[in-house]
N, C-alpha and C positions, 0 to 999 in steps of 0.2 A: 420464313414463309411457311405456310401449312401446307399439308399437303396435299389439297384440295385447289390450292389455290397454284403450286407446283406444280402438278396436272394439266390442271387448264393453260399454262404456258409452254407447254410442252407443244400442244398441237397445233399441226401445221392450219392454216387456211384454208378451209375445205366449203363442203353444201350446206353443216349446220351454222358456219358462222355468216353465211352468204344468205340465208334462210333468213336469221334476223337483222343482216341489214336488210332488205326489203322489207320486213315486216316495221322496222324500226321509220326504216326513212320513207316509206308510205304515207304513217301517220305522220312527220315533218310536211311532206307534201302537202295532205289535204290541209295540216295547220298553213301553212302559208298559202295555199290558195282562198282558204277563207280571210285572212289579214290581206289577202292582195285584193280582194274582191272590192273592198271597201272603198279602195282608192278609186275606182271604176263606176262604183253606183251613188259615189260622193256627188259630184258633177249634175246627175242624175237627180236627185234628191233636195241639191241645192234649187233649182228649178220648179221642179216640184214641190217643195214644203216653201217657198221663199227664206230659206238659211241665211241667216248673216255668215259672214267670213269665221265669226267667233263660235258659234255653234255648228258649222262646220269642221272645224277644229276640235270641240269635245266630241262629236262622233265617230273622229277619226281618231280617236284616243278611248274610244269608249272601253275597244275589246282590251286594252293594255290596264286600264282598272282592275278589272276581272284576273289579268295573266298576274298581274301582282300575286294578289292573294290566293289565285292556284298554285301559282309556283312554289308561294311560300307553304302551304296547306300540302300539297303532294310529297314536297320532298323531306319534309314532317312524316307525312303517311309513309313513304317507303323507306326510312330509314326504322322505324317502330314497328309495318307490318308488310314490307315487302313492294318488291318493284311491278310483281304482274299485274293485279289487279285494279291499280292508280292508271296504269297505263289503258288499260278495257275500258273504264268507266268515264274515264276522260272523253277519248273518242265521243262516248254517246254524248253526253253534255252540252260537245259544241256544236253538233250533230243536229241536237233538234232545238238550238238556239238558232240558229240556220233559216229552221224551216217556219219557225213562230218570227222570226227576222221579216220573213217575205209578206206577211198578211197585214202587216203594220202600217197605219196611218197617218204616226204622229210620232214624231223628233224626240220626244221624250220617252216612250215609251220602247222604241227602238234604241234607244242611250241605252235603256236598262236591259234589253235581251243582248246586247252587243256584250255588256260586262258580264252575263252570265256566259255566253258563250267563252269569252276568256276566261273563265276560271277552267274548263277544262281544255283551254289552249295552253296556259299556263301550268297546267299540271303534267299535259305531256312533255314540253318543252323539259320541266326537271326531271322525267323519268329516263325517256329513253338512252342520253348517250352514259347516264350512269348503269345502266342497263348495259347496253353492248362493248361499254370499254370493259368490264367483269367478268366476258366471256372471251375478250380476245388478245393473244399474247401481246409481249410489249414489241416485240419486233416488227407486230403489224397492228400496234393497237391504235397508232396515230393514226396512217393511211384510213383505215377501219370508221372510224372515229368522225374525222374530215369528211369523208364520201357521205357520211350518213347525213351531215348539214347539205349537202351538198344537195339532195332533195331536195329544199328548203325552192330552190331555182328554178325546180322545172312546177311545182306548186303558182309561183310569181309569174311563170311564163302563161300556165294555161289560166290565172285569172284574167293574163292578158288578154287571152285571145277571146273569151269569154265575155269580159268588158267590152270588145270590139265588135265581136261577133252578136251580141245578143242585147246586152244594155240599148243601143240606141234603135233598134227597132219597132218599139213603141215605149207609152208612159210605162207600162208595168213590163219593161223589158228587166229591170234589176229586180223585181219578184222574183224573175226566171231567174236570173243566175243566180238568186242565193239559193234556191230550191235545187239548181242542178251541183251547185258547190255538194250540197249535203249527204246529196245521192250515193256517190261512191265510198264513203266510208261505211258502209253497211258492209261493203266487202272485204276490209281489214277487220272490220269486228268479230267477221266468223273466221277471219285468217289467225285473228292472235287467239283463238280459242285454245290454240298447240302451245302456244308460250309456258317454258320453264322457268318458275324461280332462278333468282340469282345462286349460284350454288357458294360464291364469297360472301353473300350475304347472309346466305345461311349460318356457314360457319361462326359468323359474330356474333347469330342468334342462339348458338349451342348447337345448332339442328345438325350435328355431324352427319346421322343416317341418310338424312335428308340430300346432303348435300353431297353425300358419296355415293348415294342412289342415281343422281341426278349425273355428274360425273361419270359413273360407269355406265349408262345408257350411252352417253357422248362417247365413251373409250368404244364400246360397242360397234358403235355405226362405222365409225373407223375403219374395225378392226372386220365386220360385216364388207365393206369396202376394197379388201386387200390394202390396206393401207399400215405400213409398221409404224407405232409411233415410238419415238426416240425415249430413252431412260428417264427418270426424274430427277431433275436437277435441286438438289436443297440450296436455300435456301436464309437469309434471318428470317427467324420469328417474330411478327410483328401484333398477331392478334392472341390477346394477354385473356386470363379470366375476368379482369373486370369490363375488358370489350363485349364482352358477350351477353353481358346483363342488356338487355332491354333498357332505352332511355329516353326522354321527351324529348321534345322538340324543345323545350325551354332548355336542358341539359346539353343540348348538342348544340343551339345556338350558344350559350355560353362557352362551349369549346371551341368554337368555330373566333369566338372574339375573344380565349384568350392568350397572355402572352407568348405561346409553342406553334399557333397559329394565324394569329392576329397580321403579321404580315402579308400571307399571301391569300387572306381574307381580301384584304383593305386590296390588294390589285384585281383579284378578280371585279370587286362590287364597281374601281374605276373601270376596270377591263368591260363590262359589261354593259356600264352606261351610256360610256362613247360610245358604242360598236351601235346599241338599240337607237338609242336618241337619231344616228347617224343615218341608220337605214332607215328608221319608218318616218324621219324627217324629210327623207329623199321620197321612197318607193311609195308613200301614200298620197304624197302631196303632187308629186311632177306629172300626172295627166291634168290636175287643176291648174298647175303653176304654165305648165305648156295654152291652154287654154287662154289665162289669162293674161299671154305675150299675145293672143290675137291667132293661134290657132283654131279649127274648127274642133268640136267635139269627138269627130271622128280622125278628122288628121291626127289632134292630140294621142286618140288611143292607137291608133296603127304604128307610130312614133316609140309610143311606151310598152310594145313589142318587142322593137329590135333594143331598146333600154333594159328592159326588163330581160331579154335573151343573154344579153351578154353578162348575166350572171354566173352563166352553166360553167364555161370556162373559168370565169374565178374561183370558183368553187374547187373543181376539180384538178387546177394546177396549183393552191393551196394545198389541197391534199397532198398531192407529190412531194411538195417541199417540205411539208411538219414531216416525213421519212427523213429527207435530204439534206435538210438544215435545221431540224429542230421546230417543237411549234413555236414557242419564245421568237425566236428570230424572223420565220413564216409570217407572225403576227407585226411586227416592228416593220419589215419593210412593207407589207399590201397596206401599213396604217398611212405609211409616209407617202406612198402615191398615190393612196385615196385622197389625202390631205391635200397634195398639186392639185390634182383633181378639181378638187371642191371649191378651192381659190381659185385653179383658171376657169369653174364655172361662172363664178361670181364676177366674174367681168369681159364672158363672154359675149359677145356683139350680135350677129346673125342666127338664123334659127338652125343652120348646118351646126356651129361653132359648139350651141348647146349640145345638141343630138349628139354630138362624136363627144362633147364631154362627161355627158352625161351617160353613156355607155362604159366609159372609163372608169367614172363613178362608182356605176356598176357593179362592174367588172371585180377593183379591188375593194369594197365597204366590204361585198361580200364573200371574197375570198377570204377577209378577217373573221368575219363569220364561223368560217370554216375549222381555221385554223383554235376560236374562242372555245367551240364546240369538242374539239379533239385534246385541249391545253387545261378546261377545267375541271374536267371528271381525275383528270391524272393526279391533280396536286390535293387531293383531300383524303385519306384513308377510308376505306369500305365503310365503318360502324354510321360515317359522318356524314357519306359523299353525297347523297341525295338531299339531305338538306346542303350541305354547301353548292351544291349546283342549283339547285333550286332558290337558295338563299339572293346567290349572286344574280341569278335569273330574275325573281324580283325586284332586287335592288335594278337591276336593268332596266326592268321595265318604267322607272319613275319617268327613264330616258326615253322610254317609249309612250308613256303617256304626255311628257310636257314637251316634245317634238311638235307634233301637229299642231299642238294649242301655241306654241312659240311661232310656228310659222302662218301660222295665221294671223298673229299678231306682228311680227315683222315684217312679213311682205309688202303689207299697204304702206308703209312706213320706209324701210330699207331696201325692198325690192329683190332679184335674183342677188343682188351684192351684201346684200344682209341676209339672208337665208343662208346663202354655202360659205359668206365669210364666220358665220355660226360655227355650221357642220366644221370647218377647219379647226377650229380650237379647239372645239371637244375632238376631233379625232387626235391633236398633240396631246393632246391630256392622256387620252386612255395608252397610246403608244407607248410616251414617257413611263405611266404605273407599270408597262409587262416588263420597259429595258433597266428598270432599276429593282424594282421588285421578285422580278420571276424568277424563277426555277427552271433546271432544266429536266428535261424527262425523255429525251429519245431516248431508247433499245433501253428501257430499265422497266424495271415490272412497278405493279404497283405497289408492291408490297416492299420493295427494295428505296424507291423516291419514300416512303413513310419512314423505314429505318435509318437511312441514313443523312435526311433531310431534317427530318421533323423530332428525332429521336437526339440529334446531334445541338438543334436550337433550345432544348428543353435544358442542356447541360446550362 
């Protein structure tokens, strides 16, 4: 390990690592409250434009176009020049995709500000947690990690209330809410103004000064603090002189696919399909799907409230467990009772029977989530990590574009019994890729899961 990177596992949990999980999991938030919104003003739009079920479905798939090719384009960008400013520019992106969202009068033309807004959904989606898992030891880097998805819920919650509150008050009530989604991210944009470079990324860049500057500011604040910190612990060495050369995205995709890594490539890109496909097949569709059992529009949204609420807890007793059991196993069990879930949705009878299952739902899709978010920044080495989380993030996203469009096309056809008997198989699949594929990485640093993981499959 360097000793830059020795340093930074040293320190305990304090204000600057608390500092970027809210700067971190803010933008998570406002990204999910713009992806939740849609679900909301779908309903809305279908009415208003006269939507077939099938073009309803590509607009609820529009902004996952876009998260593709940002995903893949950011994590490209911050492996080559760094995690801060992918992260700033993002923000704006989908910011004023947003606000040109609201003025729109035609199904096409909103298809296409929706995909521009996902590209910079998708580019933050690959920055941040390869971002905050670099700053934080491995003792708490999972917890750390987890909690920052974990935003992701309360984003989901206030499109609800938003959807509720504001969509059906008149025709141009979903104007309003994409104009009010947009509004508060102005406030993180002059929040991340203070963000620091990666100081591990630095080091793979050469930039030692850099990253000992940056470092020693953090030892500082500490140490400004009355706070002792503990000795430095060495170490293996994992970042070599030819890491440190500068290299494309072509170059690091082919690392990422080959034979020393190819393995726990191939679980993430399952890992991340199921999980995407899973949720935005649920979370975009189920105020339409509620609707279309003969709920009112408003019933429907007041319903996908307490659905939508009963995310937070998944979320954050996920968190708990990738400390307690590991993320690997975290992920495996919330797959497996998503899975009941999803199947006793699919043959649910009365409109309670949905409600409570579909809170379940909820409850573990996205506590996997949680767990995906804390599990894949850990398994790729610094030079790589940004594109492999962003790699696997796009790969995800296919799941995320061909959900809506599949359940649009299913429903009329298979009904709630073909929609979540879907979601079930894809969530065996992505489960199966973590329990035979994965790695484990509790209380290991990350420089330590590279040497004796990745260092060891090379032999």
């Amino acid at each position: 390990m360097n000793n830059t990177a020795a340093r930074l596992e040293r320190l305990p949990v304090g204000r600057f690592q608390y500092k970027l999980l809210m700067m971190g999991g803010l933008g998570y938030m406002f990204e999910a409250w713009d992806a939740g919104i849609i679900a909301f003003i779908l309903p809305a739009l279908r009415a208003q434009w006269q939507l077939t079920s099938l073009q309803v479905g590509y607009l609820a798939s529009s902004t996952y176009v876009g998260f593709l090719v940002g995903a893949l384009v950011a994590g490209a960008i911050g492996d080559r020049f760094g995690r801060k400013n992918v992260m700033l520019w993002a923000l704006v992106l989908f910011c004023l995709a947003s606000l040109v969202g609201a003025g729109l009068n035609d199904w096409h033309q909103f298809f296409a500000v929706r995909v521009i807004g996902g590209l910079g959904m998708g580019a933050e989606a690959a920055i941040i947690a390869p971002f905050l898992s670099e700053f934080v030891g491995a003792q708490y880097r999972g917890r750390f990690t987890a909690s920052l998805a974990a935003f992701f819920s309360f984003g989901f919650v206030i499109s609800a209330i938003i959807g509720y509150l504001v969509v059906p008050t008149s025709p141009d009530g979903w104007r309003y809410a994409l104009v009010i989604t947009a509004l508060p991210v102005v406030i993180i944009l002059w929040w991340r103004r203070g963000l620091t470079e990666s100081p591990r990324w630095l080091e793979t860049q050469g930039r030692h000064q850099e990253a000992d500057a940056i470092v020693t500011a953090i030892e500082a604040d500490y140490a400004a603090r009355g706070i002792t910190l503990p000795p430095v612990q060495p170490a293996p060495q994992t970042v070599t002189a030819a890491a440190t050369v500068a290299t494309s995205w072509v170059a690091n995709f082919k690392t990422l696919v080959s034979p020393r890594f190819l393995r726990i490539t191939i679980m993430t890109w399952l890992l991340w399909v199921s999980v995407t496909f899973s949720i935005y097949a649920f979370m975009t569709w189920i105020p339409s799907l509620l609707v279309e059992r003969g709920m009112t529009m408003t019933r429907s949204f007041s319903f996908s409230i307490l659905i939508y609420a009963a995310q937070i807890p998944g979320y954050f007793t996920a968190a708990w467990l990738c400390e307690k059991i590991g993320r690997p196993y975290t992920i495996v069990t919330y797959m497996a009772f998503a899975a009941i879930s999803a199947l006793s949705l699919a043959f649910a009878g009365d409109d309670m029977q949905v409600i409570i299952l579909a809170m379940a739902l909820s409850f573990f899709v996205n506590g996997i989530a949680a767990g995906e978010y804390a599990y894949t920044p850990e398994v790729f080495p610094t030079r790589i990590r940004a594109t492999g989380v962003g790699t696997a993030s796009a790969i995800g996203r296919i799941g995320g574009i061909a959900a809506p469009i599949l359940v649009g096309a299913v429903y009329p056809i298979g009904g709630f019994a073909g929609v979540f008997g879907m979601t079930t198989v894809i969530l065996l699949i992505g489960g199966l890729s973590v329990l035979i594929l994965g790695i484990p990485t509790k209380n290991r640093s990350l420089e330590e899961i590279e040497a004796e993981e990745f260092a060891e499959r090379a032999r």
